[in-house]
TORZAMAR-441424 format. One record per residue: residue number from 0; residue in one letter; y, x, z of N, C-alpha, C in turn. Coordinates in pm, whole numbers. Atoms other than C-alpha are relative to their C-alpha. Example, Ala and Ser with C-alpha at 12.3 -4.5 7.8 and 13.67 -1.06 7.14 Angstrom:
ATOM_n_res_n_Y_n_X_n_Z_ca_Y_ca_X_ca_Z_c_Y_c_X_c_Z
ATOM_0_A_-119_89_0_-450_1230_780_120_90_0;
ATOM_1_S_-119_-82_-6_-106_1367_714_109_-77_73;
% end
This chain:
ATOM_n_res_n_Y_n_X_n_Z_ca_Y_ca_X_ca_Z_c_Y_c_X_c_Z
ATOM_0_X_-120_85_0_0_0_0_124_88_0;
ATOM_1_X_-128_-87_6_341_134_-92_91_-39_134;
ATOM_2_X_-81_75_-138_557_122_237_121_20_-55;
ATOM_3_X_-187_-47_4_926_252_91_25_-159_-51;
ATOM_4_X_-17_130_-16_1084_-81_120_-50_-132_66;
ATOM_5_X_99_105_-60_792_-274_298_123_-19_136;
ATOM_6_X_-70_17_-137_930_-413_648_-132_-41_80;
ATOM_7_X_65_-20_-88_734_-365_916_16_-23_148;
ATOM_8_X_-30_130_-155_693_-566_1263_-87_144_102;
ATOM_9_X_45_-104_-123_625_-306_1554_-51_-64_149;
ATOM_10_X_-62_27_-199_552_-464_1938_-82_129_60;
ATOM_11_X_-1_-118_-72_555_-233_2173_93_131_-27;
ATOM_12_X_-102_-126_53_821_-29_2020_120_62_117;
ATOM_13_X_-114_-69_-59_1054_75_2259_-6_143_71;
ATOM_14_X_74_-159_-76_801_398_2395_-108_42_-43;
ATOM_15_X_171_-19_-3_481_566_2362_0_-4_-176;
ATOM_16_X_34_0_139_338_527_2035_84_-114_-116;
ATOM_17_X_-76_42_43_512_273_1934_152_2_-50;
ATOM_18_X_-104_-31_43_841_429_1895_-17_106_-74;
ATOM_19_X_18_-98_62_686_712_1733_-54_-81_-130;
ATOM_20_X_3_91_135_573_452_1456_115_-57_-69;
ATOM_21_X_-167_51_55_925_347_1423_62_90_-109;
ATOM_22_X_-61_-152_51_1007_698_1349_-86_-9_-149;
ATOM_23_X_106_-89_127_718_768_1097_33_-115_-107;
ATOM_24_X_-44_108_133_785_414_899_139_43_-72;
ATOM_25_X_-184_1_30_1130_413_903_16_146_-127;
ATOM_26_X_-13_-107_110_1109_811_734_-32_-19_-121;
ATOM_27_X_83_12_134_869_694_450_83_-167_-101;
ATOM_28_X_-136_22_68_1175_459_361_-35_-206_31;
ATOM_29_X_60_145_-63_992_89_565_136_-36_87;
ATOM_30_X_-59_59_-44_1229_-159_714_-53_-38_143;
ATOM_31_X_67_10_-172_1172_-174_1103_50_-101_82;
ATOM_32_X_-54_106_-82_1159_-476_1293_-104_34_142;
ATOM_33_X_-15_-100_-79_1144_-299_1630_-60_-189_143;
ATOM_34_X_18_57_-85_993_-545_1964_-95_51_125;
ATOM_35_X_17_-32_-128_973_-497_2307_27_-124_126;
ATOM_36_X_-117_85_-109_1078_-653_2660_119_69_1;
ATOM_37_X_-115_-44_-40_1314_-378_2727_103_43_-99;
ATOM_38_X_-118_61_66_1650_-436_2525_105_77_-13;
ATOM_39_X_-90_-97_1_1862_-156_2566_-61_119_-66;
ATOM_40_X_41_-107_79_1628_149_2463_-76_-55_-155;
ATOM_41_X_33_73_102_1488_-112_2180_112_5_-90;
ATOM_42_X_-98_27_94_1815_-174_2034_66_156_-25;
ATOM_43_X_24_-144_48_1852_191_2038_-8_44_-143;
ATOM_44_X_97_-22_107_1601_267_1861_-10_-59_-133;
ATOM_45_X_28_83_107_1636_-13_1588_107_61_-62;
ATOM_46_X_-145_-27_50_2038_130_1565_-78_121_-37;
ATOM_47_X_21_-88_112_1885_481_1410_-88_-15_-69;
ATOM_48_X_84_-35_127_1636_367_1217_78_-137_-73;
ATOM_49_X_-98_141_73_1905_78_1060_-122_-122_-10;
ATOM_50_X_111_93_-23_1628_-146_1185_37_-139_65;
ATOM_51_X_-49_107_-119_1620_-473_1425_-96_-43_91;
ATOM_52_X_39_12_-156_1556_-515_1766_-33_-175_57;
ATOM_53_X_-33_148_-58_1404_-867_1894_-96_70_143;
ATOM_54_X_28_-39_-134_1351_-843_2263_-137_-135_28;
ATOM_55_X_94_83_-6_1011_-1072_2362_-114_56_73;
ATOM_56_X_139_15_-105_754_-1088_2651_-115_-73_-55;
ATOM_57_X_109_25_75_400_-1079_2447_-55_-102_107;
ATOM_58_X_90_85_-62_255_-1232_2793_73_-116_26;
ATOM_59_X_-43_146_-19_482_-1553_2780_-24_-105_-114;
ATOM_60_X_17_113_83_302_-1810_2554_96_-53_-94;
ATOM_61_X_-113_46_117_623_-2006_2428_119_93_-34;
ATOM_62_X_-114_-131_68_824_-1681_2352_-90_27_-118;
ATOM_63_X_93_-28_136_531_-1642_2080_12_-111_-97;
ATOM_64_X_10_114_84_606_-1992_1979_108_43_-154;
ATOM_65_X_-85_-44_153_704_-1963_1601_104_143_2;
ATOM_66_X_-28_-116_40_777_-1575_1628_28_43_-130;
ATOM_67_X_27_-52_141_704_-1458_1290_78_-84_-39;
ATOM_68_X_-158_91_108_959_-1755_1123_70_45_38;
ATOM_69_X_-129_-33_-72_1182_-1649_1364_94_147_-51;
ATOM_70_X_-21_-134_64_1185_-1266_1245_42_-22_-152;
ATOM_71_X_-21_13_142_1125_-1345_897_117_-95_-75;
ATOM_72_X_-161_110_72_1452_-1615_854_83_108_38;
ATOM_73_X_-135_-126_-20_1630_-1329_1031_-4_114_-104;
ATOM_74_X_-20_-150_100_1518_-1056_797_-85_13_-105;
ATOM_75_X_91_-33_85_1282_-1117_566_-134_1_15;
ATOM_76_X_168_7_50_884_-1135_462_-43_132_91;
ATOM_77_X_71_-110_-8_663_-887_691_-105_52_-99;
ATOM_78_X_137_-73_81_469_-697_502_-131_91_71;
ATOM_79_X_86_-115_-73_318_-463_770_-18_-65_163;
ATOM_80_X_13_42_-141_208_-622_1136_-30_95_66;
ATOM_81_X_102_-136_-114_127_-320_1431_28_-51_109;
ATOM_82_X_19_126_-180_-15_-550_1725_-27_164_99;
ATOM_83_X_24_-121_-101_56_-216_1955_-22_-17_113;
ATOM_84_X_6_16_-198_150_-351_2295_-85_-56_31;
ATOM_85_X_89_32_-81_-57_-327_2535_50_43_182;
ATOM_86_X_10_-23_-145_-100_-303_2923_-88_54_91;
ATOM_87_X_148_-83_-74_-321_-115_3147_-78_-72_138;
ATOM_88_X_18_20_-145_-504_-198_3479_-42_169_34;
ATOM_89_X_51_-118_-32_-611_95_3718_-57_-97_146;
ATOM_90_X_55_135_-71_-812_-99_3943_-164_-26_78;
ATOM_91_X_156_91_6_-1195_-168_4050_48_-142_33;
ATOM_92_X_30_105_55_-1285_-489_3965_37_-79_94;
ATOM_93_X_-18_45_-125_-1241_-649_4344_130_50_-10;
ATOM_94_X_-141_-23_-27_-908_-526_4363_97_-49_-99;
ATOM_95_X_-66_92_70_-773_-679_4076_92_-122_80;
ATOM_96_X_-60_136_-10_-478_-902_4087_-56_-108_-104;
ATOM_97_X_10_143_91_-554_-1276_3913_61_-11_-107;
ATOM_98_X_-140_14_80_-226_-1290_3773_6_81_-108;
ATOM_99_X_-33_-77_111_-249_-936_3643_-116_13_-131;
ATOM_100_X_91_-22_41_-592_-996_3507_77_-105_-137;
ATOM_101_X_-12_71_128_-431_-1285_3281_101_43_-79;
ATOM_102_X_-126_-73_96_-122_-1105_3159_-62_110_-65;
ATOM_103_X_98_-95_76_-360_-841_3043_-88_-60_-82;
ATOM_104_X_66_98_141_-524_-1077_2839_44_-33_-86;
ATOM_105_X_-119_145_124_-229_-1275_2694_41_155_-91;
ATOM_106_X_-39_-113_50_-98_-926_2623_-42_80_-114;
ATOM_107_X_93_-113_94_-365_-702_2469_-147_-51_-105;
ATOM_108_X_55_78_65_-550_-996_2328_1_-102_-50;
ATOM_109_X_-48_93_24_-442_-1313_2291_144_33_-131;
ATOM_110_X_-110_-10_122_-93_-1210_2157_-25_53_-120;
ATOM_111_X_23_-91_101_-199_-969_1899_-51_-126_-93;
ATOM_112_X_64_120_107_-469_-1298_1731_162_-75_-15;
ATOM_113_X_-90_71_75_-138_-1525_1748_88_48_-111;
ATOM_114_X_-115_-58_109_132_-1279_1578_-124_2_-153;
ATOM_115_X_46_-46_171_-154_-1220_1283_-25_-158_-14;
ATOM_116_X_-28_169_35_-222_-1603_1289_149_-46_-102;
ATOM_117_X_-109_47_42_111_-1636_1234_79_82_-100;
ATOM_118_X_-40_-98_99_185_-1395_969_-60_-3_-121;
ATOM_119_X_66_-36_140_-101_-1421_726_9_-121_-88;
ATOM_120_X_-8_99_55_-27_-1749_570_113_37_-123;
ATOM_121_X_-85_-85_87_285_-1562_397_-70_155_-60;
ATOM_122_X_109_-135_40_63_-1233_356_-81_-66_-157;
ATOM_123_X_69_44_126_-196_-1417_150_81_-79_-91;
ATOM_124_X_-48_54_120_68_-1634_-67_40_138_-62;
ATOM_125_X_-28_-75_83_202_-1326_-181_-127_140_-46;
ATOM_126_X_64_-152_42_-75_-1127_-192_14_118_69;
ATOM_127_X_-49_-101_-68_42_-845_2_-26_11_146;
ATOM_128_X_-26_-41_-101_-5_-685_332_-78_46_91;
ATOM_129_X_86_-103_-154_-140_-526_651_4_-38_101;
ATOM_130_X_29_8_-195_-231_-559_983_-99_103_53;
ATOM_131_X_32_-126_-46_-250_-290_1233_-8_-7_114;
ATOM_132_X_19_21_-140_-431_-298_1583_7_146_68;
ATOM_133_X_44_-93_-92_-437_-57_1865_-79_-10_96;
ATOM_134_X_136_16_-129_-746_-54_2043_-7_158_48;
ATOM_135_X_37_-151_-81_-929_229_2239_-91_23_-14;
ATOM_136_X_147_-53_-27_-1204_438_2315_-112_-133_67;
ATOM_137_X_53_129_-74_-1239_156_2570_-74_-105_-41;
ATOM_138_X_91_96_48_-1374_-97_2354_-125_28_-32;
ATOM_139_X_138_-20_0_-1685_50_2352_-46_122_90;
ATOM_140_X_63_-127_-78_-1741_316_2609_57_-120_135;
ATOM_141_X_1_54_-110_-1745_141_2949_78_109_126;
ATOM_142_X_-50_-104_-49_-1510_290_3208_43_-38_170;
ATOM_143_X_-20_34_-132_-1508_247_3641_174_21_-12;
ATOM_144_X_-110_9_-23_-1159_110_3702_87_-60_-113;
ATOM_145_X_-12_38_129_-1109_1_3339_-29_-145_-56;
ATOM_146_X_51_67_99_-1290_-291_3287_62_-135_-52;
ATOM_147_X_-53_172_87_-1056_-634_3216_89_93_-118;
ATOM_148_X_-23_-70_155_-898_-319_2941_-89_35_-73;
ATOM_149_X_111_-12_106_-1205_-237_2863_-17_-106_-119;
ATOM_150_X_64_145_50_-1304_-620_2785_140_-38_-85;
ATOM_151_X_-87_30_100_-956_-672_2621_5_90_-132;
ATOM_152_X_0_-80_145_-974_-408_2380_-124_15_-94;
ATOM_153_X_133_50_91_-1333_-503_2269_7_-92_-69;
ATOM_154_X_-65_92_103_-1224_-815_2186_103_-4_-147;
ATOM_155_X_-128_-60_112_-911_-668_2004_-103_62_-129;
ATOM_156_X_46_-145_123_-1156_-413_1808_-106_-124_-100;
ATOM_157_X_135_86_101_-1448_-764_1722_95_-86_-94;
ATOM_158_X_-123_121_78_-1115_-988_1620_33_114_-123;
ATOM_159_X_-100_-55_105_-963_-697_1422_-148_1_-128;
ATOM_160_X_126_-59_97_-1361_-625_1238_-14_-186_-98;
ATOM_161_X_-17_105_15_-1366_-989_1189_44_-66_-117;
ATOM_162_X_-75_14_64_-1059_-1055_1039_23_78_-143;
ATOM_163_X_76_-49_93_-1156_-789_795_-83_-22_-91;
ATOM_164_X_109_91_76_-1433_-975_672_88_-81_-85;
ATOM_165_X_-55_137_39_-1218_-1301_620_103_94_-125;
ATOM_166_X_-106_-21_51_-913_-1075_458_-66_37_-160;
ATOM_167_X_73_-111_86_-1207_-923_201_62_-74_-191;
ATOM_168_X_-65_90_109_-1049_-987_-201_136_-83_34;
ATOM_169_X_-140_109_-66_-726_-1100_-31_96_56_-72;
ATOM_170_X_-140_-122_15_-473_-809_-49_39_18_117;
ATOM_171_X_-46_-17_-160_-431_-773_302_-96_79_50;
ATOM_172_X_97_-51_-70_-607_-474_443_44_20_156;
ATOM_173_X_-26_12_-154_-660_-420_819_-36_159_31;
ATOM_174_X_27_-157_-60_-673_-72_1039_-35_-71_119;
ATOM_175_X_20_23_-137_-810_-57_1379_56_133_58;
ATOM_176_X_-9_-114_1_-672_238_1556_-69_1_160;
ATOM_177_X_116_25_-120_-972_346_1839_76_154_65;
ATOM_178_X_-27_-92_-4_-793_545_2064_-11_71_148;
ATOM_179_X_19_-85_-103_-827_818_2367_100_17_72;
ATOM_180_X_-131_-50_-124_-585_1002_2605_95_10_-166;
ATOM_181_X_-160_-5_83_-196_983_2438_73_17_88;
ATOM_182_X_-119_-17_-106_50_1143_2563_124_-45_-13;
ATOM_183_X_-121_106_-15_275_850_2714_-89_-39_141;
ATOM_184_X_21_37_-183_310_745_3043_-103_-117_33;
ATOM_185_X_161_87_-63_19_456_3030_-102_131_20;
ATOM_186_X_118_-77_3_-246_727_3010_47_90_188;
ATOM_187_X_-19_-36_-129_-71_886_3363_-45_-96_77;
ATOM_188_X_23_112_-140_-105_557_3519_-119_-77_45;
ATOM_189_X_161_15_-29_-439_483_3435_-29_79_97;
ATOM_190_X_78_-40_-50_-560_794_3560_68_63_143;
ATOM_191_X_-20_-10_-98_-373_733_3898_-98_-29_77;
ATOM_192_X_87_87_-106_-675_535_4062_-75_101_-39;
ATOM_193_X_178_-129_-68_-997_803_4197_-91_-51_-72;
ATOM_194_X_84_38_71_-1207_589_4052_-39_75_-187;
ATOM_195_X_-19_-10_140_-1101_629_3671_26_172_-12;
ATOM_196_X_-86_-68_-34_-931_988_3721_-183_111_38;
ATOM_197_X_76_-112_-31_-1255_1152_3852_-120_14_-161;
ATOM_198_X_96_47_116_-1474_988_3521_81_66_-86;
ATOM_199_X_-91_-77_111_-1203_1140_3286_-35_160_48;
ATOM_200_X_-26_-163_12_-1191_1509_3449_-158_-14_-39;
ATOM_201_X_123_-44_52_-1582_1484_3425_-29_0_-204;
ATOM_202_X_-11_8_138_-1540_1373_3022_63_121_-79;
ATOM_203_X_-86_-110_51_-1278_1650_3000_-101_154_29;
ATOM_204_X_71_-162_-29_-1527_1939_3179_-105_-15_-120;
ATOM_205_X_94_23_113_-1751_1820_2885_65_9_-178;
ATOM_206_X_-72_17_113_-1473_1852_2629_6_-82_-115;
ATOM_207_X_52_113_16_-1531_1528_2522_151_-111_-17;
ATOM_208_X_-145_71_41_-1132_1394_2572_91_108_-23;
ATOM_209_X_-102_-102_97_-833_1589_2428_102_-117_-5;
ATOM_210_X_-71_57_21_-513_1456_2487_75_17_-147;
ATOM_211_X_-85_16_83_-309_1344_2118_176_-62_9;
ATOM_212_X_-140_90_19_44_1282_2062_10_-121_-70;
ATOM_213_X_-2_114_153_201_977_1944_27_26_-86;
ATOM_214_X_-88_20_104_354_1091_1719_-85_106_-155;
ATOM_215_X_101_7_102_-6_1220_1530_-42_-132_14;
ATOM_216_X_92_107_8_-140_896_1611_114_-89_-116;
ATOM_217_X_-79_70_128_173_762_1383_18_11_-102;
ATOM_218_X_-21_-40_149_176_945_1114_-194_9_-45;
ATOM_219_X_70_47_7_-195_861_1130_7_-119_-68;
ATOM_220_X_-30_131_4_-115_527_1115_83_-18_-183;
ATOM_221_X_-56_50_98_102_516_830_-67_58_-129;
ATOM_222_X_118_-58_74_-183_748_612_-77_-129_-3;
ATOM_223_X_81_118_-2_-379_446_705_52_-85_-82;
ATOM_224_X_-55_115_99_-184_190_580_64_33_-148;
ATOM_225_X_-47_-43_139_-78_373_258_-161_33_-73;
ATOM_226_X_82_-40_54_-417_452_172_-126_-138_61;
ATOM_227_X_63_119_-6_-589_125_312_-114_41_88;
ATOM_228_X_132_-65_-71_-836_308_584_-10_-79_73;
ATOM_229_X_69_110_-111_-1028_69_819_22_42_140;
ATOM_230_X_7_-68_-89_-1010_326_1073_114_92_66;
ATOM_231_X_-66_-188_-58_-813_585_1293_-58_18_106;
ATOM_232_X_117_-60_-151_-1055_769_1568_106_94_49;
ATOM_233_X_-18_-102_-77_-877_974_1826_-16_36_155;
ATOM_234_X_62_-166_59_-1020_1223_2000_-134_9_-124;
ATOM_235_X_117_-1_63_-1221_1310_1691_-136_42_44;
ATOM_236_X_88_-58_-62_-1445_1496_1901_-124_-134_33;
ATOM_237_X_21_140_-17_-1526_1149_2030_-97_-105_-127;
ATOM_238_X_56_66_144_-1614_1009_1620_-167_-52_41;
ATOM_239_X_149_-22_21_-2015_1005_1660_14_-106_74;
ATOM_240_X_54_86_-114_-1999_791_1993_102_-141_-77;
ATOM_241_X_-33_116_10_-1772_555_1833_-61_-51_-169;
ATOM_242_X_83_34_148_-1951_556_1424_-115_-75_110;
ATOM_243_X_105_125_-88_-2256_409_1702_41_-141_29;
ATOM_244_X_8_115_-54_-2028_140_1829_6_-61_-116;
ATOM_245_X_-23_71_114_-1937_38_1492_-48_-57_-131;
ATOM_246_X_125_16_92_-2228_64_1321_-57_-185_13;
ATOM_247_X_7_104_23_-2291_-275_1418_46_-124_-151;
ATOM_248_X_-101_18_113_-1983_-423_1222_-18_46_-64;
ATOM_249_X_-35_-57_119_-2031_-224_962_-148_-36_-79;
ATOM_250_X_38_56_30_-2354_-328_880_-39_-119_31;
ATOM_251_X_-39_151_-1_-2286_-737_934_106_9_-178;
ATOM_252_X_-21_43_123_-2038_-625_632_-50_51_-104;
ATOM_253_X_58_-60_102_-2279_-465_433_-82_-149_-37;
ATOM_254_X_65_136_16_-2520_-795_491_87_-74_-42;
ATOM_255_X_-92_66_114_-2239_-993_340_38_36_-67;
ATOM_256_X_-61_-15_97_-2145_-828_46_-47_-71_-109;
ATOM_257_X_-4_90_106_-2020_-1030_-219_52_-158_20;
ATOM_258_X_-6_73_-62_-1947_-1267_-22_139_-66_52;
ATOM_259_X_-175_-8_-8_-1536_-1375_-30_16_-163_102;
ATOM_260_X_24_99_-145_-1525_-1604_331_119_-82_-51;
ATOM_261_X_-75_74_28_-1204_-1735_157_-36_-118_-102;
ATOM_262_X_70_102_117_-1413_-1938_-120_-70_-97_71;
ATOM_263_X_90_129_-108_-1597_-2136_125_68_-56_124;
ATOM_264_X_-78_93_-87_-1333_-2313_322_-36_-114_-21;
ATOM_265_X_17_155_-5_-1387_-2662_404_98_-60_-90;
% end
């Protein structure tokens, strides 16, 4: 997909990887529609990349209500979706808050299915476009202190394989990006809790994690979507244990080939 001129929907942009995607679009000559909660380093950020800033809490239901019209009367057709934001727990399972268990849902799973819900209906009339998840290692490696992120980003990684299927003969390809330690302040705060924190140094005495920047995981990202890759693995080191988890999905779409899920609508 050609991005110079595409416009491209970011959440989670105001830090972390997500502002390092701002950066990497924006260079390759993409229109940046920049979202966060926080409203001051957002609008920032949107002012040097001559972008725009909508401020929006993924875990509040009717702030999602009719998003995507909302963007797109303000600025135009997305062409590029990157469901980034996310939220962490650090936690065993008993210690969990309730509250935080469902904002970590709405967040890192829920919102991500509505914004592409609500995007691909314009995608497929024109033919055109992308959608771009950020999942983790997590969705398939099981992790003490991890697990309502674990269980959200599994979901994220079966919705994004999924939706893949359905998009197949469309023009809309999808990325998943499966990812490890990044250096941004979620990955500190995970591995504040003993629990999680002692399972990582043991992964690390095995050389097994390797912290990446965002700002390879973005210019990752936009290789992906210019070249239409299903995938971004990081730590590669990592690849083997996650080609196992995926092997599933991958043959489910081998057993359907030929098979265009859009021809057989009711």
């Amino acid at each position: 997909m050609d991005i110079s001129g595409a416009r491209v929907l970011i959440t989670g942009a105001s830090r972390g990887i997500g502002a390092a995607m701002a950066g990497a679009f924006a260079s390759e000559g993409a229109k940046v529609a920049l979202v966060a909660r926080s409203g001051d380093e957002l609008q920032r950020l949107a002012d040097e990349y001559d972008g725009k800033a909508y401020q929006l809490d993924l875990g509040r239901s009717a702030d999602l209500d009719g998003f995507i019209d909302r963007v797109e009367a303000d600025g135009g057709p997305i062409d590029i979706l990157i469901n980034n934001a996310g939220i962490e727990t650090s936690a065993l399972v008993e210690e969990l808050d309730e509250d935080h268990i469902e904002q970590l849902s709405a967040v890192n799973l829920v919102a991500p299915m509505r914004l592409t819900r609500q995007v691909l209906p314009g995608m497929l009339e024109r033919r055109r476009g992308h959608v771009v998840f950020t999942s983790s290692v997590a969705a398939s490696t099981p992790a003490p202190g991890l697990a309502a992120y674990c269980a959200s980003k599994a979901g994220l990684t079966r919705f994004s394989e999924s939706l893949r299927i359905e998009m197949r003969d469309s023009g809309i390809g999808v990325t998943t990006l499966h990812l490890g330690p990044v250096d941004t302040g979620m990955w500190e705060r995970v591995t504040d809790h003993p629990a999680f924190d002692v399972a990582q140094t043991r992964f690390r005495r095995f050389k097994l994690l390797v912290d990446v920047s965002p700002e390879l995981v973005a210019a990752d990202t936009v290789d992906a979507v210019t070249t239409n890759k299903r995938e971004v693995r990081h730590p590669k080191r990592l690849s083997a244990t996650m080609s196992l988890a995926a092997a599933p999905g991958r043959l489910t779409e081998v057993l359907l080939a030929g098979i265009t899920p859009r021809d057989h609508r009711r």
